[in-house]
SEVEX-629259 format. One record per residue: residue in one letter; chain; x, y, z of N, C-alpha, C in turn. Coordinates in steps of 0.2 Angstrom, whole numbers, padded with zeros to 4 digits. Example, Ala and Ser with C-alpha at 12.3 -4.5 7.8 and 13.67 -1.06 7.14 Angstrom:
<atoms>
ATOM  resn  chain   n_c1   n_c2   n_c3  ca_c1  ca_c2  ca_c3   c_c1   c_c2   c_c3
ATOM     A      A   0066  -0028   0039   0062  -0022   0039   0066  -0016   0039
ATOM     S      A   0064  -0011   0035   0068  -0005   0036   0064   0000   0039
</atoms>
This chain:
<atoms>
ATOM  resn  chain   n_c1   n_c2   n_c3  ca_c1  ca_c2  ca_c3   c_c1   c_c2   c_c3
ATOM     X      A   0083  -0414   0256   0084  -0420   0260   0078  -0425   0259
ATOM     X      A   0078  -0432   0257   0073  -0436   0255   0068  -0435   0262
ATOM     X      A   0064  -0436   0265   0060  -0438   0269   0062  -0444   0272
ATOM     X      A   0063  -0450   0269   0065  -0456   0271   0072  -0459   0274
ATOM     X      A   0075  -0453   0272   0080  -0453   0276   0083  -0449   0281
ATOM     X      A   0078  -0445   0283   0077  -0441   0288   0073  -0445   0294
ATOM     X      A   0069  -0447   0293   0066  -0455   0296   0071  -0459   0301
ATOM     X      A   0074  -0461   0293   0079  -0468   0298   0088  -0463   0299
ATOM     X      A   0088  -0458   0299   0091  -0455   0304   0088  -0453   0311
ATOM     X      A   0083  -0451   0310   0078  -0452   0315   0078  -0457   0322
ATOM     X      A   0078  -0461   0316   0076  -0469   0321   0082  -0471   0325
ATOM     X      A   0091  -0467   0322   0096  -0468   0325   0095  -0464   0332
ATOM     X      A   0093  -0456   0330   0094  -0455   0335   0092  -0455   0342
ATOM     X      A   0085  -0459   0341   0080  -0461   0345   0084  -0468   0348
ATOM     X      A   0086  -0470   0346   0089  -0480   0351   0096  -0473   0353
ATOM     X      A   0098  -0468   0351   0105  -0466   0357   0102  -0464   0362
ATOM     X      A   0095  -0459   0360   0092  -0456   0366   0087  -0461   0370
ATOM     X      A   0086  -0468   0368   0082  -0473   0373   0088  -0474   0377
ATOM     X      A   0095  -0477   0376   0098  -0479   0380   0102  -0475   0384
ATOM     X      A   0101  -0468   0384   0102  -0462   0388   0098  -0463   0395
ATOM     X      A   0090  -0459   0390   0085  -0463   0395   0083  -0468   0402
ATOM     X      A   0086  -0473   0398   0085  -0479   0401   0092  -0481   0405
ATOM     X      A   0094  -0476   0405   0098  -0476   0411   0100  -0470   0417
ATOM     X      A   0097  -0468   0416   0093  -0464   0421   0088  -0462   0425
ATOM     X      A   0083  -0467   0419   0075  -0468   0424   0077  -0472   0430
ATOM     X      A   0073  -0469   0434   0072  -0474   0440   0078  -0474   0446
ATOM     X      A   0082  -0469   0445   0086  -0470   0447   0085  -0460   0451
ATOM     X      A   0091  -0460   0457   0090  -0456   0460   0092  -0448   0457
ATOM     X      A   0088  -0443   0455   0090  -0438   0451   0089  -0429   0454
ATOM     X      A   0094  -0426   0454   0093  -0420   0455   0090  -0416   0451
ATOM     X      A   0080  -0413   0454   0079  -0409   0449   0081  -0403   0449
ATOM     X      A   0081  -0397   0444   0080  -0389   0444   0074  -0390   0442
ATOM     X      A   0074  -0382   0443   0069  -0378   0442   0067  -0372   0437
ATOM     X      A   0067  -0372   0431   0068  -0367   0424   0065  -0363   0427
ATOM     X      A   0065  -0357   0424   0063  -0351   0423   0055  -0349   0423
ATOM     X      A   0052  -0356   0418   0046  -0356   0418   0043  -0359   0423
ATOM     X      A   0044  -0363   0428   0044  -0367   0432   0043  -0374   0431
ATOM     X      A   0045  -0375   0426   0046  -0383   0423   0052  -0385   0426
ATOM     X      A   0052  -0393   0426   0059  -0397   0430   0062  -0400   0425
ATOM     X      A   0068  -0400   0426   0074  -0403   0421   0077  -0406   0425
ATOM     X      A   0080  -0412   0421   0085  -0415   0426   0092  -0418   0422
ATOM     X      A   0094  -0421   0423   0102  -0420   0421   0099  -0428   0412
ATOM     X      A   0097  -0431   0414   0095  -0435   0408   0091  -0432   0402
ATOM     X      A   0089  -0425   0403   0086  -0422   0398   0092  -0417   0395
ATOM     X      A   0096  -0413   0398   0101  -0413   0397   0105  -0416   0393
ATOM     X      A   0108  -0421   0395   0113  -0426   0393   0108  -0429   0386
ATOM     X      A   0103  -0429   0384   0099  -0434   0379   0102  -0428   0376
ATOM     X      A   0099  -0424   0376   0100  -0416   0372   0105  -0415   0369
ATOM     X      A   0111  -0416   0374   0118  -0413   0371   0119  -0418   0367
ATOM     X      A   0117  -0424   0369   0121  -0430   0363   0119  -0429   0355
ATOM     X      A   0113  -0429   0355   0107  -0429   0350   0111  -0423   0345
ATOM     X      A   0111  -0418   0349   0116  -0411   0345   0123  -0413   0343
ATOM     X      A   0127  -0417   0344   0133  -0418   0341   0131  -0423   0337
ATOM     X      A   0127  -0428   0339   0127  -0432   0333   0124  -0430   0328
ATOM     X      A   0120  -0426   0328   0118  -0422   0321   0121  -0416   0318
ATOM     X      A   0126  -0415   0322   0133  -0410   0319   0137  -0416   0315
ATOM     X      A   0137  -0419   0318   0142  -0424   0314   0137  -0427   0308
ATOM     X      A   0134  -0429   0308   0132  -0430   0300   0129  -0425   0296
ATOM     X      A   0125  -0419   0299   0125  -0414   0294   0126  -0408   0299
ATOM     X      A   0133  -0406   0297   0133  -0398   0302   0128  -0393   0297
ATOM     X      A   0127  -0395   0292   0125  -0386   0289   0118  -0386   0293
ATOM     X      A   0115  -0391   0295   0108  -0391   0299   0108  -0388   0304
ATOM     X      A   0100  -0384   0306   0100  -0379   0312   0097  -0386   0316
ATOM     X      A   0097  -0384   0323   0096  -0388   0329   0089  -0383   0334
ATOM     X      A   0083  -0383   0333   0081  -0381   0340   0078  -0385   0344
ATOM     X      A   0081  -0385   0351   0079  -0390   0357   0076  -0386   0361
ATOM     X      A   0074  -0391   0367   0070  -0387   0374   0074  -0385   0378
ATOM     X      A   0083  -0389   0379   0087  -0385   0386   0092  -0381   0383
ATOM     X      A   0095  -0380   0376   0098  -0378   0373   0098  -0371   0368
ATOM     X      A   0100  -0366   0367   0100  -0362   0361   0099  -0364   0357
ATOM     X      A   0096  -0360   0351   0094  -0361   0343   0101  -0363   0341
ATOM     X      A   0103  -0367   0336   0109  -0367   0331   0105  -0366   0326
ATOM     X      A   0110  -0360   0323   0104  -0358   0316   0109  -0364   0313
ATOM     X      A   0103  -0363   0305   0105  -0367   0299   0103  -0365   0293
ATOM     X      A   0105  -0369   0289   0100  -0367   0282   0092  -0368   0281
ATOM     X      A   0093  -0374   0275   0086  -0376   0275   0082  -0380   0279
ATOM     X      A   0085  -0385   0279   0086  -0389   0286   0085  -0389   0294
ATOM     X      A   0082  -0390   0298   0083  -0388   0306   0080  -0395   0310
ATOM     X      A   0083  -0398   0314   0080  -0403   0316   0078  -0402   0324
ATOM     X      A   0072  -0403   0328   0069  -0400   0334   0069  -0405   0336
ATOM     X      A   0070  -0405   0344   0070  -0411   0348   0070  -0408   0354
ATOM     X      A   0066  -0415   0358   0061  -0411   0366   0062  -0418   0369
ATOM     X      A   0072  -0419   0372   0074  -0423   0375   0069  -0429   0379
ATOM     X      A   0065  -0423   0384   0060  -0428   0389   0055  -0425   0390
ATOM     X      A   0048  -0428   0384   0041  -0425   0385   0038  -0428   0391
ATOM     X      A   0039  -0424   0397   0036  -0427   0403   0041  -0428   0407
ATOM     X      A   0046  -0426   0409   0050  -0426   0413   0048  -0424   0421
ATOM     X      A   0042  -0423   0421   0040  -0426   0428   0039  -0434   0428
ATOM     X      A   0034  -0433   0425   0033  -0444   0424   0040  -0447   0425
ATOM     X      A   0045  -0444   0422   0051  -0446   0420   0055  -0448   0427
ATOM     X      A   0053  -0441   0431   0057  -0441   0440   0052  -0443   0444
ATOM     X      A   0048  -0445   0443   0044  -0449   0448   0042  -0457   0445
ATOM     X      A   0044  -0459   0440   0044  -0466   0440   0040  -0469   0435
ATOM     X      A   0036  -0464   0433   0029  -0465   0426   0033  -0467   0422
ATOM     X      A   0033  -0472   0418   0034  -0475   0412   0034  -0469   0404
ATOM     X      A   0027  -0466   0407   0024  -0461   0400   0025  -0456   0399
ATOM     X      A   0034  -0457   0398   0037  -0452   0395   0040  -0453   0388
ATOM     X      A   0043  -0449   0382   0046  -0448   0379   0051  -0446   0376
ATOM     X      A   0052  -0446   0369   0056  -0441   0367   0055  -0438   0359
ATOM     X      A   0054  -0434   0358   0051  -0431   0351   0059  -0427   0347
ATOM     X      A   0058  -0430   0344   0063  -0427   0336   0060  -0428   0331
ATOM     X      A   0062  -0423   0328   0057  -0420   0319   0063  -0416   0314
ATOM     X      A   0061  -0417   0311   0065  -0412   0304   0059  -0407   0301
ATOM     X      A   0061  -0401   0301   0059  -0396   0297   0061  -0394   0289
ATOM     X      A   0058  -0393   0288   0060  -0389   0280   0057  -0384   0279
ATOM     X      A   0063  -0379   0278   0061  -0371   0280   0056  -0372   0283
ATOM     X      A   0055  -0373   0289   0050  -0371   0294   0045  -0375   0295
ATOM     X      A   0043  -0381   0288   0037  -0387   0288   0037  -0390   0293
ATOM     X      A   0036  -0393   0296   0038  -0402   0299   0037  -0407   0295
ATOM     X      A   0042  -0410   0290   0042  -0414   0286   0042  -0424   0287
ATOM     X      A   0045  -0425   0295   0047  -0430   0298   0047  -0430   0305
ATOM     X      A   0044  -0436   0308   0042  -0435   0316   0043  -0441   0319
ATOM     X      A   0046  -0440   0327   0045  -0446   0327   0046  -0445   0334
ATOM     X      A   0043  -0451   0339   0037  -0452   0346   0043  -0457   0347
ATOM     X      A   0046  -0458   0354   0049  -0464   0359   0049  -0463   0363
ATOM     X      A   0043  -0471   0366   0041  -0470   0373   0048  -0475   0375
ATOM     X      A   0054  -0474   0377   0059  -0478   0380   0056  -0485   0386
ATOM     X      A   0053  -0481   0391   0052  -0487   0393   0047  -0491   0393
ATOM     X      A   0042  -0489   0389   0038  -0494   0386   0040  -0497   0379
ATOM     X      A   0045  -0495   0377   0048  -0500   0371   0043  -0498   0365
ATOM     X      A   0041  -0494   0363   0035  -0491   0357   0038  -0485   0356
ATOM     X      A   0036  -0484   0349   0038  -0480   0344   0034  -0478   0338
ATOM     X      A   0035  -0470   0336   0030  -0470   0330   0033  -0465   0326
ATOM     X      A   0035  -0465   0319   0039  -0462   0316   0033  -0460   0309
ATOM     X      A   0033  -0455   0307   0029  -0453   0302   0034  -0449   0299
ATOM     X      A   0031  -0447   0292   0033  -0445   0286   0026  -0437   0283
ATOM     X      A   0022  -0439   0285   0018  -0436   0284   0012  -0440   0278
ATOM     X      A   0015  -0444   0275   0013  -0449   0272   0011  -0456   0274
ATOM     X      A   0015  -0456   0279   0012  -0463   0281   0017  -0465   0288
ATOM     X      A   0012  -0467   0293   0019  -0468   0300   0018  -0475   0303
ATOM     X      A   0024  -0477   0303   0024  -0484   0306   0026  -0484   0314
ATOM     X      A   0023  -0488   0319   0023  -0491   0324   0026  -0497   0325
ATOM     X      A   0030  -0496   0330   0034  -0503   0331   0036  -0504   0338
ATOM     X      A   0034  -0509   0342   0035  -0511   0348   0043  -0517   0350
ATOM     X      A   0044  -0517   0344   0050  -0522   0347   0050  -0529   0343
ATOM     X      A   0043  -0530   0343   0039  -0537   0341   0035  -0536   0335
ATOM     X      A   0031  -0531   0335   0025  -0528   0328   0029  -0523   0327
ATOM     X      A   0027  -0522   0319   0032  -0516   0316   0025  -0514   0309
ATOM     X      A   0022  -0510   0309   0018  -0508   0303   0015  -0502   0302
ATOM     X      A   0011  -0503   0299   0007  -0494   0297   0002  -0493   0304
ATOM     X      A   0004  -0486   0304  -0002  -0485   0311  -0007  -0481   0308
ATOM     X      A  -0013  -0483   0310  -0020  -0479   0308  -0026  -0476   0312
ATOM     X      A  -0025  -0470   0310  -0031  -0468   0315  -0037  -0473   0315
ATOM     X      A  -0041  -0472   0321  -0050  -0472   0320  -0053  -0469   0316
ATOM     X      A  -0059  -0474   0316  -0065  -0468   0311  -0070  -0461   0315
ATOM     X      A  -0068  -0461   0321  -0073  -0460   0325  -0073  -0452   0323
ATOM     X      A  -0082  -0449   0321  -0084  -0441   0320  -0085  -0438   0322
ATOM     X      A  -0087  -0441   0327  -0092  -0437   0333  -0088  -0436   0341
ATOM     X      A  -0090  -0431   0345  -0088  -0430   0351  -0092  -0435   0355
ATOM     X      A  -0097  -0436   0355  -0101  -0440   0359  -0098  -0446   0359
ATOM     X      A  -0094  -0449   0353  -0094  -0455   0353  -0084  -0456   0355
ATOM     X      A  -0083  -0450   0356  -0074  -0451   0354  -0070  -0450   0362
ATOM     X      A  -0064  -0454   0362  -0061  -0458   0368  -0056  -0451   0368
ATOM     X      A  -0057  -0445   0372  -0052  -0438   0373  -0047  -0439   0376
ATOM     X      A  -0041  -0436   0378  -0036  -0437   0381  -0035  -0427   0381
ATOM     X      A  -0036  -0424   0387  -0036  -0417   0386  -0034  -0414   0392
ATOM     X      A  -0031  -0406   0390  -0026  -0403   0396  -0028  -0403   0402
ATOM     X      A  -0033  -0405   0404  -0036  -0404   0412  -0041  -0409   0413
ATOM     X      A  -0043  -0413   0417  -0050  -0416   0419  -0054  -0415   0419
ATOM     X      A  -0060  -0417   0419  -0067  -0413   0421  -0065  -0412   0428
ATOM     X      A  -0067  -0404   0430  -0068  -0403   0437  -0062  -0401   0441
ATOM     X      A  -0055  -0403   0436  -0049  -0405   0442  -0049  -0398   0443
ATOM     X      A  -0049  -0394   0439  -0047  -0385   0441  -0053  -0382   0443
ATOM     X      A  -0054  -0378   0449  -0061  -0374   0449  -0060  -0367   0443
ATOM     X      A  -0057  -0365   0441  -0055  -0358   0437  -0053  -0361   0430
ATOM     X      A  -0058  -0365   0427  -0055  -0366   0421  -0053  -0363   0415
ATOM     X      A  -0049  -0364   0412  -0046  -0357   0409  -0049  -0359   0402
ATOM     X      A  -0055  -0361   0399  -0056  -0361   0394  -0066  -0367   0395
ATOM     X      A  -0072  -0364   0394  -0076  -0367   0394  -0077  -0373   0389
ATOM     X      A  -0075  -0372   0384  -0073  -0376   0380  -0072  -0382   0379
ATOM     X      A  -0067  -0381   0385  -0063  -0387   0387  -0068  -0391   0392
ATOM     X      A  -0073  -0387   0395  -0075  -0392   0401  -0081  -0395   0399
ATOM     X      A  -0083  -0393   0393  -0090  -0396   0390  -0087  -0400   0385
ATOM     X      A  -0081  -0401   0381  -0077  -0407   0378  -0078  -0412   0383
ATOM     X      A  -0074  -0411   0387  -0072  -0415   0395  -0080  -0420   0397
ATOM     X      A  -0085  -0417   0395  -0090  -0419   0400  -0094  -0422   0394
ATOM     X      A  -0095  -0421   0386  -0098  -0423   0382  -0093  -0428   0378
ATOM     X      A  -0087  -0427   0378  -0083  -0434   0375  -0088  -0441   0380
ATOM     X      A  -0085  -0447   0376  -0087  -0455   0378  -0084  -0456   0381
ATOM     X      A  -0078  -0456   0382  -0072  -0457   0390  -0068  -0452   0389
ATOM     X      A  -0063  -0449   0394  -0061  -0441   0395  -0053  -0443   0400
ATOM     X      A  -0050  -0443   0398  -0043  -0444   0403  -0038  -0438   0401
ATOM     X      A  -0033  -0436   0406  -0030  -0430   0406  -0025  -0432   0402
ATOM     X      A  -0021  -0427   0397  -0016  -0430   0393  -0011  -0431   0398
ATOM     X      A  -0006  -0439   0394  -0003  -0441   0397   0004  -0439   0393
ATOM     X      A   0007  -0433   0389   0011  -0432   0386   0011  -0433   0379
ATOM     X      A   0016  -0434   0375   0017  -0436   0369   0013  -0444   0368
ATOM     X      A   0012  -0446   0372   0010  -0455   0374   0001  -0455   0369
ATOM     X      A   0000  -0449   0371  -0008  -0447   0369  -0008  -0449   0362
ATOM     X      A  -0004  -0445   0359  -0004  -0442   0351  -0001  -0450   0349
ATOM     X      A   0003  -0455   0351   0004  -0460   0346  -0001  -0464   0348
ATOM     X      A  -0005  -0463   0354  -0011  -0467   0356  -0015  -0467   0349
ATOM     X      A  -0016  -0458   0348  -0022  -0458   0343  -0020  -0460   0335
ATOM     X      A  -0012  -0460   0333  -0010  -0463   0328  -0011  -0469   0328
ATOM     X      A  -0012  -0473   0331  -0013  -0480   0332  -0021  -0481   0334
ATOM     X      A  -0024  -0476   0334  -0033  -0478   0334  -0036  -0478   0339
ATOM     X      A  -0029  -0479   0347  -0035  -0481   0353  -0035  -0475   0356
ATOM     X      A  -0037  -0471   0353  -0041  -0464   0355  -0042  -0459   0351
ATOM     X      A  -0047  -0454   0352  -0048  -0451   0346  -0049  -0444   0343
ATOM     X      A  -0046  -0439   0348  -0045  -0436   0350  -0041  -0432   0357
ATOM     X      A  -0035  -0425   0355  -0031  -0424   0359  -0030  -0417   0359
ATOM     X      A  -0030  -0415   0366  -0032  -0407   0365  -0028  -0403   0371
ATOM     X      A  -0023  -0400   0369  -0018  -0397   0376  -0017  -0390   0375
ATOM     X      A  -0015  -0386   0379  -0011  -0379   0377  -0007  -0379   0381
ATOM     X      A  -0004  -0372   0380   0002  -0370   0384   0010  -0376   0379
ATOM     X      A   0011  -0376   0373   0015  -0383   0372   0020  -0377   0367
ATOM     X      A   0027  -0381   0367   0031  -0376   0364   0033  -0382   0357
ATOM     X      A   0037  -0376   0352   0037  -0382   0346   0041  -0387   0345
ATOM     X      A   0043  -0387   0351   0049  -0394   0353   0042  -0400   0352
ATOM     X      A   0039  -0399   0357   0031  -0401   0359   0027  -0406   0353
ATOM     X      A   0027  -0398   0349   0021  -0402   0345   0024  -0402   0337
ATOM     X      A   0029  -0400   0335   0029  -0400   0327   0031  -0406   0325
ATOM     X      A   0034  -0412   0330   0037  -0417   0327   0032  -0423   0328
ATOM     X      A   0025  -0420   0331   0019  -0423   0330   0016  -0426   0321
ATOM     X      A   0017  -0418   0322   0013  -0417   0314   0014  -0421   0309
ATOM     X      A   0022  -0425   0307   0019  -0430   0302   0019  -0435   0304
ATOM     X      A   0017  -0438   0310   0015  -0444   0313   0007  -0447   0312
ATOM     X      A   0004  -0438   0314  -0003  -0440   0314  -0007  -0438   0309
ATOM     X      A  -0003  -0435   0305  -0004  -0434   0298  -0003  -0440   0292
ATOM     X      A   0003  -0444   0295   0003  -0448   0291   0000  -0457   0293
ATOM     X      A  -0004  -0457   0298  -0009  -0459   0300  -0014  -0459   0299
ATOM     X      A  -0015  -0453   0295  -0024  -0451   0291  -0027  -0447   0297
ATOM     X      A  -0023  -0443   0302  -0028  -0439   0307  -0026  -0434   0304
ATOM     X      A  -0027  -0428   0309  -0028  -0421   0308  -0025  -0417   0316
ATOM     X      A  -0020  -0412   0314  -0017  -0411   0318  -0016  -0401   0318
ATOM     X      A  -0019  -0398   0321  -0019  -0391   0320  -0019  -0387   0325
ATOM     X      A  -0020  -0379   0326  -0019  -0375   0334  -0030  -0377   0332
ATOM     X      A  -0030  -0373   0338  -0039  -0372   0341  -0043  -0368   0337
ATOM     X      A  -0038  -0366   0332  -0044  -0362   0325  -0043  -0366   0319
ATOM     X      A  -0039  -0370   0318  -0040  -0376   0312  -0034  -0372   0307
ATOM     X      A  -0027  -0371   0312  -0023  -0369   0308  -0017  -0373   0307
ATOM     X      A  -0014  -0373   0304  -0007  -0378   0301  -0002  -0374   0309
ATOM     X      A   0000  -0379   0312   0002  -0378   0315   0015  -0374   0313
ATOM     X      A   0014  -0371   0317   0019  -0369   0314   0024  -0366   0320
ATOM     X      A   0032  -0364   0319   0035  -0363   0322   0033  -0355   0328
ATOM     X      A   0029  -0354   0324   0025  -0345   0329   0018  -0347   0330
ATOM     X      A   0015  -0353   0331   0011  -0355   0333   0009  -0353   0341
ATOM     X      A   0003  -0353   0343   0001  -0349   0351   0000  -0359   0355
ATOM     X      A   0002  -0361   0354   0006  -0367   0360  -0003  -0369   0362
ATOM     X      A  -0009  -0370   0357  -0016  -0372   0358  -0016  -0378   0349
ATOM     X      A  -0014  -0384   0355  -0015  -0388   0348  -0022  -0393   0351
ATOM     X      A  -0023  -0397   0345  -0029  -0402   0345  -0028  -0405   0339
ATOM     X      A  -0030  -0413   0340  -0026  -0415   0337  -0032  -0421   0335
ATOM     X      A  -0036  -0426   0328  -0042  -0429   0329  -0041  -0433   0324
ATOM     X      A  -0045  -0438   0325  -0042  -0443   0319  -0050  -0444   0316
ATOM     X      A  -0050  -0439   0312  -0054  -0435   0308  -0059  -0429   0307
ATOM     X      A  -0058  -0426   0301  -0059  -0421   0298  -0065  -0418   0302
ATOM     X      A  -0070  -0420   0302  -0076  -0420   0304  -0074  -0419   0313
ATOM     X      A  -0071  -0425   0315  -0071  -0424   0324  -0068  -0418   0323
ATOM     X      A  -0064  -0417   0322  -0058  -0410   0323  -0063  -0405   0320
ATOM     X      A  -0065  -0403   0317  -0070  -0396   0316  -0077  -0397   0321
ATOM     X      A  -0079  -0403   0323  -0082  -0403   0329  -0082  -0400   0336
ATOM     X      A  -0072  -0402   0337  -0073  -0400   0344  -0070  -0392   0344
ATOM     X      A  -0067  -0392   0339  -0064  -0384   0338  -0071  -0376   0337
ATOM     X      A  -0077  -0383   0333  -0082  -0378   0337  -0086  -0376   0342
ATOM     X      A  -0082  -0379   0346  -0086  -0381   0355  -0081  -0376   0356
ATOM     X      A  -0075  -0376   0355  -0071  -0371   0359  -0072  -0364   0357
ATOM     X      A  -0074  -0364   0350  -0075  -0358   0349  -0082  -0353   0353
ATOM     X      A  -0086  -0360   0352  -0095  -0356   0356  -0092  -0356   0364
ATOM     X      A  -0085  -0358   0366  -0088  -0355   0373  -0083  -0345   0370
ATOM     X      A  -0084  -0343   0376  -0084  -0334   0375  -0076  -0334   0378
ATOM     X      A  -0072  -0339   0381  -0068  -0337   0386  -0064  -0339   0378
ATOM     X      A  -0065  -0344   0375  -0063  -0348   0369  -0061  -0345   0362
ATOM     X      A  -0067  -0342   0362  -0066  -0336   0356  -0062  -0332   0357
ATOM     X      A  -0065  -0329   0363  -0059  -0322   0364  -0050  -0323   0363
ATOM     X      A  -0051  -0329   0365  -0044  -0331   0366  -0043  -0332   0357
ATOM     X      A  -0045  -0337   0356  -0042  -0338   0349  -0041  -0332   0343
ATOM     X      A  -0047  -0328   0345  -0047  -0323   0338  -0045  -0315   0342
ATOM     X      A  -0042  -0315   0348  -0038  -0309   0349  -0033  -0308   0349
</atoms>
């Protein structure tokens, strides 16, 4: 399957899941409570199932794996989708939510692609090149140059300070030696940094609904997008990405994580 047509399938299913979305936001919603204790609500759901059928219908022999639904196995082919990144923002009114759909091939993530519904923005990658479109502007999105931690705008899994018990040292000397330091704000982070206005992004705990439909986004924006040891991220991936818009930043901050003890241990055991 060309790349490019995976894209602008892509980009169909993304305007059925905005206008799911966007009719749902803001309005009055029963949440649950998953198993892991994350909240779902009936629009993450409802995006879900549709998003599933309309890709039965143009290609059944394709597998399907989502975040509310079973695996449908397939062949070569499998396309991932993660209805609502941030489905908290989503039930409390925050605009900076999401939806992530990707295509795999045998297991690569070959096509990606980012919709903030009610900010009207969007970023679809290839792995080779990802465009940005707001409605109005429509072009190539491009990382920054920035190399250094000192100098680079983070968006990363906890504050400085918000946890007393931080569960990686790592994280708190990024937090405090980054140039400005804000918490991620979902999928919203990573098309930030495909588009330049930030320059690094660092989360754990993420499933592959989360992050493989990142990969050719910020890949194809000239970043650099891997788990906490500088690995290709992948479907048995340990849910520790970091994500830099360059080569140099990204082996920068990856070895702050490494020199703290709580950081290594984690990564290399």
């Amino acid at each position: 399957m060309d790349q490019e047509e995976a894209l602008e399938f892509a980009q169909h299913l993304a305007d059925v899941s905005r206008s799911i979305a966007l009719r749902y936001f803001r309005t009055s919603l029963d949440i649950r409570w998953k198993e892991d204790a994350s909240p779902v609500t009936i629009a993450d759901c409802k995006i879900e199932s549709t998003l599933r059928s309309v890709i039965r219908d143009r290609y059944p022999d394709h597998g399907i794996i989502g975040e509310e639904y079973d695996r449908t196995p397939g062949g070569r082919y499998s396309w991932i989708l993660d209805p609502l990144d941030g489905t908290k923002s989503f039930a409390m009114g925050n605009p900076l939510f999401g939806t992530l759909i990707g295509l795999l091939d045998d297991g690569e993530p070959v096509a990606g692609l980012v919709d903030l519904p009610a900010m009207g923005e969007r970023w679809g990658g290839t792995g080779r090149r990802t465009i940005f479109t707001d409605g109005v502007s429509n072009g190539q999105a491009n990382v920054s140059s920035c190399r250094s931690i000192d100098a680079a705008r983070l968006y990363i899994t906890a504050p400085p300070g918000a946890d007393p018990d931080v569960k990686y040292a790592g994280v708190e000397t990024l937090s405090r030696v980054a140039a400005i330091t804000r918490p991620v704000c979902d999928c919203y982070a990573y098309g930030l940094l495909a588009s330049g206005y930030c320059d690094l992004v660092i989360e754990d705990n993420l499933e592959p609904c989360d992050y493989l439909p990142l990969v050719p986004i910020i890949n194809g924006a000239g970043g650099r997008i891997t788990d906490w040891a500088g690995n290709p991220l992948t479907l048995n991936s340990d849910g520790r990405v970091i994500a830099a818009s360059t080569e140099r930043l990204l082996e920068a901050a990856i070895e702050v994580l490494h020199n703290s003890p709580t950081a290594a241990d984690s990564v290399t055991g």
